[in-house]
N, C-alpha and C positions, 0 to 999 in steps of 0.2 A: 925533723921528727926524731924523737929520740929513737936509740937502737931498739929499746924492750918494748916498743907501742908495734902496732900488728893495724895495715888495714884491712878493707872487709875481706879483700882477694886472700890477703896473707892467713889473715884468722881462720875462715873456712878451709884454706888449705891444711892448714896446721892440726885442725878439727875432722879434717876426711868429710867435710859436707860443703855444698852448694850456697854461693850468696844467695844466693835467693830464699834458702834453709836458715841462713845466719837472718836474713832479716823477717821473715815468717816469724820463728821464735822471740824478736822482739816484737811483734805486732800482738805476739802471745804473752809477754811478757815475760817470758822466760828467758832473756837475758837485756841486759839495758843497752842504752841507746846512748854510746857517748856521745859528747858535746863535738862539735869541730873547733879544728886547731886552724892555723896560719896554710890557706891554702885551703880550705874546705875539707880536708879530709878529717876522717874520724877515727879515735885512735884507742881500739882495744888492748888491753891488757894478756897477760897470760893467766891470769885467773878467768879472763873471758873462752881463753880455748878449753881450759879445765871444764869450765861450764856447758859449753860444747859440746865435749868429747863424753860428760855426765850425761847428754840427752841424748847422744847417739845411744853411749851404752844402754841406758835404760830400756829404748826402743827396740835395740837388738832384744832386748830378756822378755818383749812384750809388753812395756806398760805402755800405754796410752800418756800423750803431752797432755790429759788432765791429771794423769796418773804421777808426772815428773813434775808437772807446777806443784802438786802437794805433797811427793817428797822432796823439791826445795824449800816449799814452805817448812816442813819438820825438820830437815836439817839445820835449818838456822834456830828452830825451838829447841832441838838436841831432844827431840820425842822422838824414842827410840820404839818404844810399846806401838804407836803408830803407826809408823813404817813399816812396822812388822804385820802390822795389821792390812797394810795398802797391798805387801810383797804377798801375803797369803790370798786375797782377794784375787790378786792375777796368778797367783799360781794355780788356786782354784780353777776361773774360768778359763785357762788355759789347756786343763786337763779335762774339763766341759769342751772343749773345742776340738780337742783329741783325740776325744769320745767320736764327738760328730763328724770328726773327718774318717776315723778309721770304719765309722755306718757308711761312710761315704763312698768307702774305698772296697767293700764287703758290697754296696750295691753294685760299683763299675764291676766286679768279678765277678760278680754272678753275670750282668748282662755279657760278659765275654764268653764266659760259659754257657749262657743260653744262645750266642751268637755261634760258635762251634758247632753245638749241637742244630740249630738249626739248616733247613737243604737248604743249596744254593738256590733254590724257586723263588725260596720266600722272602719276602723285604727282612732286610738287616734288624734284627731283632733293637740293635744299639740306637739305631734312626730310630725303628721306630717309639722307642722309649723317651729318645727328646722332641720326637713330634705328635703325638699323638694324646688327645685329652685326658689325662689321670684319671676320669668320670667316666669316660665311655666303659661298654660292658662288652665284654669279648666271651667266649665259649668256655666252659671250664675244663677244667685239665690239663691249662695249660701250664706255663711256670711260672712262678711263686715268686718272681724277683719283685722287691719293694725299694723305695727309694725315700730316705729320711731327709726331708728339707733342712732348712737353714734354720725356722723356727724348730727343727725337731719333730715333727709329725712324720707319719711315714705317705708313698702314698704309691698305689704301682708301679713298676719300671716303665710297662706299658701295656696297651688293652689286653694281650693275653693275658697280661699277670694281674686282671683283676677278680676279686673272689667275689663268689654270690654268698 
């Protein structure tokens, strides 16, 4: 085998990812599937850990591997207007994501805060917020903590915090 050929163990090492990663991504096509040599083995290049180390990174920045097969594909176009277009898209819903994590983060603190305040008598305000049916109707006046799901809607933390 020559010195510069790389097998699957060496390539994914080389790459900081998992064979199992190295052959995912060709089943994805996002990188190819050399031929075998003398011996059954198959023998990547260093343009293939380059390729790699392109889909690690990208993942680390948040694009999605449909996001990385179509900045392969415009890399080889050299469409540059594109890319830029793909990179604004996830930078977009990235800060969409943000958004809805820091509503996320603004409900647990409030339910920690309604959890303080409430006496030791009463069930755990925080329990009760992940057990108890967003629908049900509880007595008013109590607190006001809401919780923003995943689509975005809000909906009580739990039955006290639902308004009439």
């Amino acid at each position: 085998m020559p010195t510069r050929a790389f097998t699957i163990r060496k390539i994914a090492d080389a790459a900081g990812v998992g064979v199992e990663a190295v052959r995912y991504y060709q089943r994805r096509g996002l990188l190819h599937e050399p031929q075998r040599v003398a011996g059954g083995f198959r023998e990547y290049s260093a343009d293939d850990v380059q390729r790699l180390r392109f889909i690690k990174r990208a993942q680390e920045l948040g694009f999605s591997l449909d996001d990385v097969a179509e900045l392969v594909s415009l890399s080889a176009e050299r469409d540059q207007v594109h890319v830029r277009e793909v990179t604004r898209r996830r930078a977009a819903e990235i800060r969409e994501r943000i958004g809805r994590l820091e509503a996320m983060a603004s409900a647990l603190e409030g339910l920690v805060s309604c959890c303080a305040r409430a006496p030791q008598s009463q069930a755990c305000p925080i329990i009760a917020a992940l057990t108890t049916d967003p629908v049900a109707e509880a007595p008013a006046g109590g607190p006001q903590v809401r919780l923003r799901t995943a689509s975005g809607a809000e909906r009580p933390a739990h039955a006290d915090a639902v308004e009439h």
